[in-house]
N, C-alpha and C positions, 0 to 999 in steps of 0.2 A: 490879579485877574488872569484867567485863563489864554487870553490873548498877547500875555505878557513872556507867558513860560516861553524858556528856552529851545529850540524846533529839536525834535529828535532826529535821529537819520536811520537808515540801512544801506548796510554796505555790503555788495558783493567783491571780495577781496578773488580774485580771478587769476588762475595761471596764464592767460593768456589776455583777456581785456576784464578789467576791475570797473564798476557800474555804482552810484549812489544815489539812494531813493528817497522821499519822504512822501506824507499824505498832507495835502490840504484840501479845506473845504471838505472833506470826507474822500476824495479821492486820491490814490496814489499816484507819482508823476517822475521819472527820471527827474535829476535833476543834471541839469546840462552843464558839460563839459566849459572852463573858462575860453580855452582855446577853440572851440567850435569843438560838436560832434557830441552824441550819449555817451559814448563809453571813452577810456582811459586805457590803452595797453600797457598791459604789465609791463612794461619796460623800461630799464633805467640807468643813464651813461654819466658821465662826466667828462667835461668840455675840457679845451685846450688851457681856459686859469684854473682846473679843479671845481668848478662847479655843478650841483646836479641840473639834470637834464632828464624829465620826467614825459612819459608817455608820447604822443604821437612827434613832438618832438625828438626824442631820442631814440623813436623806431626812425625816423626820416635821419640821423645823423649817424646811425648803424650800418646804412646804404655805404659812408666812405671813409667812417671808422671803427670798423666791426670790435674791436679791443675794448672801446670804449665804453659799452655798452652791454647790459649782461638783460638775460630774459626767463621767464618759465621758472622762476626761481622760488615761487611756492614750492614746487617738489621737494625741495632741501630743505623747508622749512623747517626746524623743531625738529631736525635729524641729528645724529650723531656722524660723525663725518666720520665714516669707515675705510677701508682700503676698495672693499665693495662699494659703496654706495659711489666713491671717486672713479672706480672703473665703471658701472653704470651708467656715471654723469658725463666719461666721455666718450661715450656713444651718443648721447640725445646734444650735447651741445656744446660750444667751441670753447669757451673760459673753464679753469681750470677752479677745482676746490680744492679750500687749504682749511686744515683745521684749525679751530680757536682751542683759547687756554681752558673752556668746560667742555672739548671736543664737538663745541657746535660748526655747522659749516657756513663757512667764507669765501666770497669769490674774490675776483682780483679783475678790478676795470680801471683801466689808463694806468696803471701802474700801482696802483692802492688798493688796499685788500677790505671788503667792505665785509662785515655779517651779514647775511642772507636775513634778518631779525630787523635787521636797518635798510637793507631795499624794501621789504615789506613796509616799514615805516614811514618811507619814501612814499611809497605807491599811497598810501593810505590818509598822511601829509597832504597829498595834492588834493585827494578826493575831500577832505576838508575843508580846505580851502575854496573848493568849489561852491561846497555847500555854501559856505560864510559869506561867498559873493553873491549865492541865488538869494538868500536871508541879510543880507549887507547886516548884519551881525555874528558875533563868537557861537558856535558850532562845536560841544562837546560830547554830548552824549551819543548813542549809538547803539547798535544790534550790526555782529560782523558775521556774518554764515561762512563754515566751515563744510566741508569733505563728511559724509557721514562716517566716513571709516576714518578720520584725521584720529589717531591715536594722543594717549592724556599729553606727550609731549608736545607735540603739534599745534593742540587746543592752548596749552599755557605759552607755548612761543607767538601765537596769535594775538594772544591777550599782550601778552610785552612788546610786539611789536605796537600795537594799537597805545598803549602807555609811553611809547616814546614819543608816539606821533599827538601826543595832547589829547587824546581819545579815552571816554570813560565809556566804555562796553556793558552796558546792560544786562547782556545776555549775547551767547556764542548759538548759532541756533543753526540744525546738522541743514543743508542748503537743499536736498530732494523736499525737507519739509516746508524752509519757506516758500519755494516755489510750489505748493501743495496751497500753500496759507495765501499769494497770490490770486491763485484758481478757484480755488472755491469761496473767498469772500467777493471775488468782480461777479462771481456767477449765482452765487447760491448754492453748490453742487452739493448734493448729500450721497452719501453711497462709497464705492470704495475707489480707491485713485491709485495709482501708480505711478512714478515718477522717474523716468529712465532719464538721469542727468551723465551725458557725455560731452566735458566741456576740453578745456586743453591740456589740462594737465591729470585730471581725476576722472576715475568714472564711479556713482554711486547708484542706488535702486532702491527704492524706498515705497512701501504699501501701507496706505494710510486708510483707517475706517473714518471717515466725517459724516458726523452728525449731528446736527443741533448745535453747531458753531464748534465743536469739538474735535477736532484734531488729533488720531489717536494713529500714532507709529506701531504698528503689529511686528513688522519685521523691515534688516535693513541690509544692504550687503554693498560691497564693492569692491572697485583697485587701486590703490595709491598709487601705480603706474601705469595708468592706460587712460589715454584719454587723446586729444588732438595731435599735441608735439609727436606719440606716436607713430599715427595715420602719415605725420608727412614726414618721417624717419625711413620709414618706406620706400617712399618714392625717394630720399635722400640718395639712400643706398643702392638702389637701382640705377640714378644718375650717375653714382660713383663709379660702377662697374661697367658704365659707356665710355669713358673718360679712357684717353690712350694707357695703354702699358705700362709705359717705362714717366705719367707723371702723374698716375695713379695715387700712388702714396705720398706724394709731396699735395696734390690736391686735397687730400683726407684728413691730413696734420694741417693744413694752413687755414685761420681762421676765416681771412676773407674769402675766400674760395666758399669756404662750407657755407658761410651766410648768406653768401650768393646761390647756392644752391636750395641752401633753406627756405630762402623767400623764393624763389621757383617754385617747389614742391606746393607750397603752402598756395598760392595764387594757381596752378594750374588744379588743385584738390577743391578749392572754391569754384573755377572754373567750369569742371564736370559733374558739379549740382546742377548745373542749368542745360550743358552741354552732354553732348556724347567722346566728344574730343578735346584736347588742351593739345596745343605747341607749346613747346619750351627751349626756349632758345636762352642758352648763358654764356655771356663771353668771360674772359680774361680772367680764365683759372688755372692757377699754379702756385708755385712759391714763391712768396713774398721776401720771402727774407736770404732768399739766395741771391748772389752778386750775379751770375749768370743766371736771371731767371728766366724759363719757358713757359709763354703760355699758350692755353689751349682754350677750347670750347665746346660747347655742347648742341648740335641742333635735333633736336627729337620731337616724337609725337605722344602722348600717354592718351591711348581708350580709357572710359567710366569701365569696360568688363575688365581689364588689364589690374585695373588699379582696384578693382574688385577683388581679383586674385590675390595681388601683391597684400591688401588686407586681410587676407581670409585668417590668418591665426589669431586675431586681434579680432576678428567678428567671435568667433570662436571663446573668446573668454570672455564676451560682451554676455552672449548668451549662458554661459558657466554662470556667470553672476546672478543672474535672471533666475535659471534654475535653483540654486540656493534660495533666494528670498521667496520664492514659490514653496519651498519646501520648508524652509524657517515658517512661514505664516501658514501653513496648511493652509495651503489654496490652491485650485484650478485654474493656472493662468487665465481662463477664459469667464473667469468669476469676475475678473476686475472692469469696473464699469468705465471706465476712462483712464486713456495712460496719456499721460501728460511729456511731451518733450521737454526739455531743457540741456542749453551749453548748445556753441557754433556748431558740434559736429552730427545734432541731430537732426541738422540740413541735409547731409549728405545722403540721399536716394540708398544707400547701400544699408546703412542704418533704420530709416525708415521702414526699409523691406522686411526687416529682421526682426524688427517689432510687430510690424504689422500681421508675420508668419505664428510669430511664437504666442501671440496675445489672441491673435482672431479677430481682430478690431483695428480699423482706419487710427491712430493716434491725433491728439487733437491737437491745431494747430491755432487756437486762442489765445494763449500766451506768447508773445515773444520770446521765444529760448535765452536770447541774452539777457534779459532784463527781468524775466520771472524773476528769479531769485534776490534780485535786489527790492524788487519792490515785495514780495515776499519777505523780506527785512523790515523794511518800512512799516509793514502793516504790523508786525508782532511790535517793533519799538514802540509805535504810537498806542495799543495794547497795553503793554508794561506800561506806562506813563499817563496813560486815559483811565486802565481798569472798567474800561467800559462792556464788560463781560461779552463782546461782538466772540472773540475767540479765544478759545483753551488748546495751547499746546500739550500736548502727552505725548515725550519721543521718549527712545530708548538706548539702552546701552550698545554701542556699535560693535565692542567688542566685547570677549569674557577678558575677566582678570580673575587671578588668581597667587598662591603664595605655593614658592619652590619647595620640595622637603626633597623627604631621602630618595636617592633609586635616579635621580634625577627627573624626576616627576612633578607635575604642578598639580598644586589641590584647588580646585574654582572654587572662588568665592560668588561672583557673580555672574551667573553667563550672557552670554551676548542675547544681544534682544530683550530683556529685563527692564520693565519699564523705569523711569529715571525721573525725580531722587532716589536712590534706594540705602538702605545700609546694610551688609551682612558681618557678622564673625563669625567667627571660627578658634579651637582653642589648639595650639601646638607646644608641642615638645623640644626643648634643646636634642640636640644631635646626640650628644652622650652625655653622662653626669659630669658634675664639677664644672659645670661652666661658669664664670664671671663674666663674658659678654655672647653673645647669638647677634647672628646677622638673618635677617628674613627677605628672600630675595622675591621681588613681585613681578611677575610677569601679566604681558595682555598680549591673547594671540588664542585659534581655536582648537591648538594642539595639545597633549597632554603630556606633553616633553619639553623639558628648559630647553633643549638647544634646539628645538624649533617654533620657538615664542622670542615674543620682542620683551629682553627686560626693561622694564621702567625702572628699577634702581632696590635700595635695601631698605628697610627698616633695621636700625644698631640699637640697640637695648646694651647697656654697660652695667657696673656693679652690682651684677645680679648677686644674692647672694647662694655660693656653692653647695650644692646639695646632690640629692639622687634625682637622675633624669625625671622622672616621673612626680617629681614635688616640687618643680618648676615647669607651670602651666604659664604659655604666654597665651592672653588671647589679643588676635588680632583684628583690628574690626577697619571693614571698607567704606569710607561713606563717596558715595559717585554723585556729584550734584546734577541740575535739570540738563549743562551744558557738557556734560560728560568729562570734568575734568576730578582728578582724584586724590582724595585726602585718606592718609593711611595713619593709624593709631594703634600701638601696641603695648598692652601693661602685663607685667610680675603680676600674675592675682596674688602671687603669698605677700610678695613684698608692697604691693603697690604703686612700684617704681612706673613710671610711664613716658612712653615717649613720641608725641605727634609729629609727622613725617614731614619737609619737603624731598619729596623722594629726589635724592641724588644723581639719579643718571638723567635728570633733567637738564637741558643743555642751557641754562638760562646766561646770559651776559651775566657777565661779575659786577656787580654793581655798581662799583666808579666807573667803568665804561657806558653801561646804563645811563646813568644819571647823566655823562657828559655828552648822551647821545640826543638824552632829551634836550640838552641846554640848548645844542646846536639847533635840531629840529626847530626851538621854539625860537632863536633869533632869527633862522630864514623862513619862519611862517611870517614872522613879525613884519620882515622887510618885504616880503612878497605881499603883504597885506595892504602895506600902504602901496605899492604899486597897484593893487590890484585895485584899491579905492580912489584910484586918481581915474583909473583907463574905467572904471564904472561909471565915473563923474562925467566924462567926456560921454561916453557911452548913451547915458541918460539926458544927456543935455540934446543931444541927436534925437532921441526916441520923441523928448518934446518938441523938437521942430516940426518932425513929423506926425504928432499927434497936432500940430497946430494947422497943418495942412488939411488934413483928414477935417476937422470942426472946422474949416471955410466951408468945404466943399458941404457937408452935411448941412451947415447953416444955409449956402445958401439953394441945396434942395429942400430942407424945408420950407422958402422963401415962396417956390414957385408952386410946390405940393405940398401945403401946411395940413399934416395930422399928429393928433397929440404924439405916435410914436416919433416919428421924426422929431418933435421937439424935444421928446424926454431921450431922444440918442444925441443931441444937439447938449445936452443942459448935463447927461453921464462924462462927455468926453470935458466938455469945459469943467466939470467937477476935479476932473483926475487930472488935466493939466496945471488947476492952480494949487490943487495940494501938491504935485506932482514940485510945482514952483517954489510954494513955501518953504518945504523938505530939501529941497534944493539950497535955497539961502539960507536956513539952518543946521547946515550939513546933517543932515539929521538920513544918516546910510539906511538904515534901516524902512523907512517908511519911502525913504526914493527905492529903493528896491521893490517896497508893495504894490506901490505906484507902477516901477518898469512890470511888473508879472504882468499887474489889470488892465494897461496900455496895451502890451504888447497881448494879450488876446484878441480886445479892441481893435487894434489892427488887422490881427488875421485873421478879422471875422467870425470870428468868438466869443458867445457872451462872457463880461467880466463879471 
C-alpha cells in the first residue's frame, strides 16, 4: 500500500546551515531539527573522548574549543587538495588541509585528520536521523541539491559522501532549480524565474522557463567561491588590521583568536540587515600557545555603507555572474518575470539592492531563502517516487567538457548549458604513429586551453595495435547524465578494443576506507537511534498528558455549549489519544510518531 512506502526526503547539504524536507499530505514541511530549531550548521567537532559532535552543538563547543571543530567544509568537497587550494584555504579558515592517499582533502580536528567526504557524511548522518525521528521509522532514500557549477567531481564526492551516511540519492539536483521547483509548485507560477542563490559558501544563477508543470533550465552560471564565508572574510580582515602592531601576526595565526573574530564579523553582518550600525566588541586575542602570552582586544563600530564598501569587489562578481547567465540565455535581464532569493546572504540590503538595480523588479520574498532549496528537494524526490506527472525537471549542463589534443588545446564535446542527459563523440587520433597505448585527457572549464581548465582525469586505451597515425581512429564518446555527473567511453574502431572510464583524477576514498567509514557511520546511527527512540518515548508520553488536558477542557466546553463541532473536536482529540496509547504499549515508533505530528497540530491550533 501506498501508505506503507518508505518517506522520501530532500536534503539541502549547505556550506553554512544544511536543512531536510519532505511533503506530506501533499504539502511540503521542513522537517525539524532533533535538538530544537529547522536548520542544522554545517558544523562538526570532536569532543574531549573522540566523539562527534554535530551542528548547533559543535558550533556552541567552537566558542572554547576552536581546534575542535572545523566548518564551511563543502568548499573542499571533491577537490584535489592542491598547494593552491591549501593557501586559499588559509585565508577563509583556521584548520589546516592535509592531503589523502587519492589527493582528496582532509582536515585535522582535535588532533585527527578527518576527509572532508566524512564530515560531509557526518552533517548528512544527523539529518537522517532526524528525518527517522520525525517518521519514528528507517529513512533511506533522498534527493541531495548541489551548487549548479559543483563540477563531475564534486557531484560524485556528494554521492559518496551520501553512501557513507546510509543514503540512497535518487537524484543530485543543481539547488537554483529546486528552489525554482519550490516556488512555482506552492504558487502555480508560469513564465520565466530566476533564481539568484547566495548562500555561504557558493554563489549560483539560474533562468528557468515554467510552464505547464515543466521546468526547463535555459541557462546557468556561477562561483564556487563566493558566497557568505566571504562577506564576513571582509570584515575578518579589517578587524585584523585594528588589532595592535606588534600582536597583529600572532592574532592572524592563532585559531582562537580568528574564531572569535569570525563569529564577530558574522553576527555584526546579521546585525546591519536590520540596523545601520553593529558594535563589535572582542576580547582576549592573542597567542595561545606562547608561554608569555599578550592579549588584546578589539572595541569598534562597523556602518551597513562601510561594509557596503568593504563588499564592493564581491558585489562586483555577484553581478559578472548575472551578466553571463543573461547572455548565455539571450535575455534582457528585465524579461524575467520573477527573481527569486535564496541562501542567508540574500538578506543582506546590499544584495537585495543589486538585484533589485540589475533586474528592474522588487525580488520576491515568498520563499524562505534557507529552506527553498530544501523543500525544493522534497518536492522532486516525492516526484521521482510518485511519477505523478505534477513536475518535469529539464536542467542542464553547468559546465562545457571537453577532450585535450595537440597545441595544448581542448576540443568540446559538450558545452555548458546543454541540456541534460546528453551524449556526444567525437573521433581522434594518437599523437604520432606507432602507438600501443594513448592517454585522452578530459577536461571541464569554459576555456579553450588545458592549462586553464579543470582536469577531471584520462581515458588509457593500452594494446592498441601499432600502425600509422591515421588508421588508428579512437572515438570517444561523453554520456553526462540528468544530475551532471560523467561517464567517458573510448574504442579502437579498427581494433574494437574498448575502454569505459572511472575517470582517475577523481578523488574518491579508496575503498577499505569507504566501506570502514560506512561500518562506523552505521554503528553510531544505530546507537544514536536507540537513544533517540527512548527520549521520543518520553517525549510522546508528555505530548499525551498534554493532549489529555486539552480533551478535559474541550469536553467540558462542550458540556456548557453543546454543538456537534465541539463534540466532533471532543471525540478527534480522544481518537488520537487512544491510538496515540495503543502505539505506545505496542511500541509500535512509527504510528506514535503519526500520532505526535496530528497531536502536536491539535495543539497549536491546527487542523490535523
Amino acid at each position: 500500500m501506498l501508505a506503507m512506502q518508505e518517506p522520501v526526503i530532500g536534503i539541502d547539504l549547505g556550506t553554512t546551515n544544511s536543512a531536510v524536507a519532505t511533503v506530506e499530505n501533499g504539502r511540503t514541511r521542513i522537517i525539524p531539527v532533533r535538538a530544537g530549531g529547522r536548520l542544522t550548521p554545517s558544523v562538526v567537532g570532536l569532543n574531549d573522548d573522540g566523539e562527534r559532535v554535530v551542528g548547533s552543538a559543535a558550533q556552541r563547543m567552537a566558542e572554547e574549543h576552536p581546534d575542535s571543530v572545523v566548518w564551511a567544509t563543502k568548499r573542499f568537497l571533491g577537490r584535489r587538495c592542491t598547494p593552491e587550494l591549501m593557501e586559499e584555504a588559509r585565508k577563509m579558515v583556521p584548520f589546516p588541509l592535509i592531503p589523502g592517499p587519492t589527493g582528496d582533502v582532509r582536515v585535522r580536528v582535535a588532533g585527527k585528520v578527518l576527509p572532508v567526504t566524512q564530515v560531509a557524511a557526518m552533517i548528512l548522518g544527523e539529518l537522517k536521523l532526524d528525518a527517522e525521528a520525525h517518521f519514528g521509522r528507517k529513512v533511506s532514500r533522498c534527493v541531495i541539491t548541489v551548487p549548479a557549477n559543483f563540477d563531475d567531481n564534486q557531484r560524485s564526492a556528494t554521492r559518496e559522501a551520501a553512501s557513507i551516511a546510509g543514503l540512497e540519492v535518487l537524484r543530485l539536483v543543481n539547488e537554483p532549480t529546486a528552489a525554482a521547483l519550490a516556488y512555482g509548485l506552492s504558487r502555480g507560477f508560469q513564465g520565466n524565474a530566476l533564481v539568484f542563490d547566495l548562500g555561504g559558501g557558493t554563489f549560483d544563477v539560474s533562468i528557468l522557463e515554467v510552464k505547464d508543470g515543466v521546468f526547463e533550465v535555459k541557462a546557468t552560471g556561477g562561483d564556487s567561491t563566493l558566497g557568505g564565508e566571504d562577506f564576513d572574510q571582509r570584515i575578518v580582515q579589517w578587524l585584523v588590521a585594528q588589532v595592535e602592531e606588534d600582536l597583529r601576526e600572532a592574532v592572524s595565526k592563532d585559531a582562537s583568536s580568528m574564531r572569535r573574530l569570525k563569529v564577530a564579523a558574522e553576527t555584526a553582518k546579521r546585525l546591519l540587515t536590520e540596523q545601520e550600525e553593529a558594535v563589535i566588541s572582542v576580547a582576549a586575542l592573542g597567542d595561545y600557545n606562547s608561554p608569555n602570552r599578550r592579549l588584546t582586544g578589539i572595541e569598534t563600530v562597523l556602518t551597513r555603507s562601510f561594509f557596503e564598501t568593504l563588499s564592493e569587489p564581491l558585489s562586483r562578481r555577484c553581478l559578472a555572474v548575472c551578466e553571463g547567465v543573461m547572455r548565455d540565455a539571450q535575455m534582457d535581464p528585465r524579461a524575467v518575470d520573477v527573481v527569486l532569493l535564496v541562501g542567508g546572504m540574500t538578506r543582506v540590503p546590499l544584495v537585495q539592492r543589486l538585484v533589485q538595480d540589475f533586474f528592474g523588479r522588487v525580488p520576491s520574498k515568498d520563499v524562505n531563502p534557507d529552506e527553498a532549496v530544501a523543500l525544493g528537494a522534497a518536492v522532486h524526490a516525492e516526484e521521482l517516487v510518485r511519477q505523478s506527472g505534477k513536475a518535469l525537471l529539464l536542467d542542464v549542463a553547468g559546465q562545457s567538457l571537453g577532450v585535450g589534443w595537440l597545441g595544448g588545446r581542448i576540443k568540446r564535446l559538450i558545452a555548458k548549458n546543454t541540456g541534460v542527459p546528453v551524449v556526444a563523440r567525437d573521433i581522434f587520433l594518437p599523437s604520432r604513429g606507432g602507438q600501443a597505448e594513448v592517454r585522452i585527457p578530459i577536461y571541464q572549464g569554459e576555456s579553450e586551453f588545458q592549462n586553464e581548465s579543470h582536469k577531471l582525469g584520462e581515458v588509457v586505451l593500452k594494446n592498441l595495435k601499432a600502425g600509422n597515425r591515421a588508421d588508428t581512429q579512437i572515438e570517444v564518446t561523453f554520456a553526462l547524465s540528468s544530475e551532471g555527473i560523467l561517464s567517458v567511453r573510448a574504442v579502437d574502431l579498427r581494433s574494437g578494443l574498448a575502454e569505459e572510464v572511472r575517470l582517475e583524477a577523481r578523488t574518491s576514498l579508496p575503498v577499505p576506507e569507504a566501506e570502514k567509514l560506512s561500518r562506523e557511520q552505521a554503528r553510531y546511527a544505530k546507537e544514536q537511534g536507540q537513544e533517540d527512540a527512548v527520549q521520543a518515548e518520553e517525549k510522546f508520553r508528555k505530548l499525551l498528558e498534554r493532549g489529555e488536558k486539552l480533551a478535559r477542557m474541550l469536553q467540558h466546553s462542550a458540556k456548557e455549549n453543546p454543538t456537534p463541532e465541539a463534540n466532533a473536536a471532543v471525540g478527534n482529540v480522544r481518537s488520537l489519544l487512544d491510538t496515540g496509547r495503543a502505539a505506545l504499549h505496542a511500541h509500535n515508533a512509527e504510528q506514535c510518531a503519526t500520532i505526535a505530528r496530528q497531536l502536536t497540530q491539535v495543539l497549536a491550533g491546527r487542523p490535523s
